[in-house]
C-alpha positions in Angstrom: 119.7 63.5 108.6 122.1 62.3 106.0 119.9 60.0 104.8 117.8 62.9 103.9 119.9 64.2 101.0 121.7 60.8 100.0 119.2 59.7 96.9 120.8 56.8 95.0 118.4 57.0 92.0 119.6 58.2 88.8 118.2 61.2 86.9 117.1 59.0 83.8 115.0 56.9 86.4 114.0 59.6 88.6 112.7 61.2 85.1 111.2 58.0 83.9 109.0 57.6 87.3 108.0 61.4 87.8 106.6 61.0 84.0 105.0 57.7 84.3 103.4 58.8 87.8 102.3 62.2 86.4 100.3 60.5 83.8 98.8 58.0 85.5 97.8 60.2 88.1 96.5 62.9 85.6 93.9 60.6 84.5 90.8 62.5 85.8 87.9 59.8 86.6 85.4 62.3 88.7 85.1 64.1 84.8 85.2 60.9 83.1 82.6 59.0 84.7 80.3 61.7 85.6 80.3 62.2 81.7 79.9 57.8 81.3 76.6 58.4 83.9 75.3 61.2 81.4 75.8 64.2 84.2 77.7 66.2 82.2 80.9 68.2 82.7 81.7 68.4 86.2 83.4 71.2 86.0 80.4 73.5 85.2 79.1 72.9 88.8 80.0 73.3 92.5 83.5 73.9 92.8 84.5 73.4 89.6 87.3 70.2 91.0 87.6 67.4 89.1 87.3 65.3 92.4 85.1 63.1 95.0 84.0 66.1 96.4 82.6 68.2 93.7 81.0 64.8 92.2 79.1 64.3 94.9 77.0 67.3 94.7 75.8 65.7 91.9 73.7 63.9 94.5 75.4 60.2 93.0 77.2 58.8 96.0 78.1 55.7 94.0 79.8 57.6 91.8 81.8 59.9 94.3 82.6 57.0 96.0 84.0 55.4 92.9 85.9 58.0 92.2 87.5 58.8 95.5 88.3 55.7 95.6 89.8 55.3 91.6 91.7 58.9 92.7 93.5 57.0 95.7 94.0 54.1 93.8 96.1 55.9 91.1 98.7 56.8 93.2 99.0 53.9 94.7 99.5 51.7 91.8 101.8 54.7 90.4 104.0 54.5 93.7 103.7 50.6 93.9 104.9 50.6 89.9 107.7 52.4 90.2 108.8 50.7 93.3 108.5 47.1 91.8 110.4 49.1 88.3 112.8 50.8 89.7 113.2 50.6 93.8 112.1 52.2 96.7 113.2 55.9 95.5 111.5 55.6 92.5 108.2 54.6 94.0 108.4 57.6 96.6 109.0 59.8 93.2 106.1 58.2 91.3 103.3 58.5 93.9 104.4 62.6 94.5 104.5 62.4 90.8 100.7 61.0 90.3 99.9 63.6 93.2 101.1 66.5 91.0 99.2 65.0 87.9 95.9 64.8 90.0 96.0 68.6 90.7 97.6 69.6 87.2 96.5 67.6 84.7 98.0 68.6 81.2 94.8 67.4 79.7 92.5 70.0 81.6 94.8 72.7 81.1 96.1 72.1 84.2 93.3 72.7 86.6 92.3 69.8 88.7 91.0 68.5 92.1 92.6 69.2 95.7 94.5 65.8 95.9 93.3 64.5 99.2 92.4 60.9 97.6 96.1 61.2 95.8 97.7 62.1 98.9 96.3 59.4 101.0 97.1 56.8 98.1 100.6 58.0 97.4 100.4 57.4 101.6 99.1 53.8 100.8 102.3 53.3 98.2 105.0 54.1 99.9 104.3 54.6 104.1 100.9 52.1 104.3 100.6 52.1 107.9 100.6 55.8 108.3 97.1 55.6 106.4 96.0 54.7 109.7 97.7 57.5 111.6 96.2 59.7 108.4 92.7 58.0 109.1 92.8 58.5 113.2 93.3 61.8 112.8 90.8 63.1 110.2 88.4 61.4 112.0 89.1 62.6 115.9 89.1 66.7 113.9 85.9 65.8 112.1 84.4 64.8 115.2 85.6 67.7 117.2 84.9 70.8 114.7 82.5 69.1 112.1 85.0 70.3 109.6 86.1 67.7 106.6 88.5 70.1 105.2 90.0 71.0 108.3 90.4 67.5 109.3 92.0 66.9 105.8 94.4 69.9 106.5 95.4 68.8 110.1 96.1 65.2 109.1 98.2 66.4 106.2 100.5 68.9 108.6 100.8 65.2 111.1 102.0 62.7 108.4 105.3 64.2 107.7 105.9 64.8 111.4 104.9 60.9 111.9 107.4 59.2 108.9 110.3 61.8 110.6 109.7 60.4 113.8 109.4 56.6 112.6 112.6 57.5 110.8 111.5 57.6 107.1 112.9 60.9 106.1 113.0 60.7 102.3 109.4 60.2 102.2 108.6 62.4 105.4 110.5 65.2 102.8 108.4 64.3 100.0 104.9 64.6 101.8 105.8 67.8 103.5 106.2 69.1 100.3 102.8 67.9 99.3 101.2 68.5 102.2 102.4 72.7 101.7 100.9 71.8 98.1 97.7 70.8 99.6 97.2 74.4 101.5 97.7 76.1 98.9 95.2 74.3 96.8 92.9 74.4 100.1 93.6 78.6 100.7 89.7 78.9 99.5 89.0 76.5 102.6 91.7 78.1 104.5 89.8 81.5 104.2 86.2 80.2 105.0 87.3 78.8 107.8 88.7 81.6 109.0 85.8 84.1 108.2 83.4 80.9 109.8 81.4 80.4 106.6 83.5 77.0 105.9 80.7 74.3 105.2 80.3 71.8 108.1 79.9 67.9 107.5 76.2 67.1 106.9 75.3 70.2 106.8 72.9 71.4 103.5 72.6 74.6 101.8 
């Protein structure tokens, strides 16, 4: 428990890797490659998001896949960065830090995707083999209910529960605080899935 509240990084480093993660992670590739591919702002459609999600109902798979996986991949390399810069605190700070960028980007007036690609690559960074834990259970949810978002919402409440019990505090801290993030950008979810009008996997129209 001490461990929890002992940080040995300084505030001119913490600063340093919260600002180089936030702007790595703000860089929003589902808006610019969508524009690169000639499908226009993808922001006028669907959801609005900036993510995999919403640039998939563009009907280009290629291109949500691309950037699902160029929205992981941002964290990790913030986290990873940060880690190699300035130690194992530092990294922890960075990937939370491209997390927060993800969702509010300063260049889109701060409105951007849900962060489920960021959270599973700041998970990559700094805790890789819980991606596996993260992975196991998304996919055991989506098989039972059918639901992506619930399975993304369930897996996100187990990680920090999983790096207490493994006895990685700091980060399990930093996640939960994310993951509370993550409902709250999910509470439109949340509320369809409550009411039962929550899309299923597969499903059209």
């Amino acid at each position: 428990m001490a461990d929890l509240f002992t940080w040995s990084i300084t505030l001119p480093i913490a600063l340093m890797a919260l600002g180089f993660g936030y702007l790595l992670g703000s860089i929003p590739f589902g808006l610019i490659l969508t524009k690169a591919a000639g499908l226009g702002d993808i922001r006028s459609i669907g959801s609005g998001n900036i993510g995999a999600t919403n640039v998939l109902r563009t009907g280009n798979k290629k291109l949500a896949a691309a950037t699902l996986l160029l929205d992981a991949f941002k964290a990790t390399a913030a986290a990873l960065l940060a880690q190699a810069l300035w130690g194992p605190e530092a990294g922890i700070l960075g990937g939370f830090a491209a997390f927060m960028g993800h969702l509010f980007p300063v260049w889109l007036g701060f409105k951007g995707g849900k962060g489920v690609a960021t959270y599973i690559g700041t998970l990559l960074g700094v805790a890789p083999a819980m991606v596996l834990v993260f992975a196991f259970v998304w996919l055991t949810v989506a098989k039972l209910s059918k639901y992506s978002s619930l399975s993304a919402l369930v897996a996100t409440l187990v990680i920090p529960v999983a790096l207490w019990i493994v006895g990685e505090p700091k980060v399990a801290l930093i996640m939960a605080v994310m993951t509370v993030i993550s409902y709250w950008k999910h509470k439109g979810n949340i509320e369809r899935l409550i009411n039962g009008t929550e899309g299923k996997i597969g499903q059209k129209g």
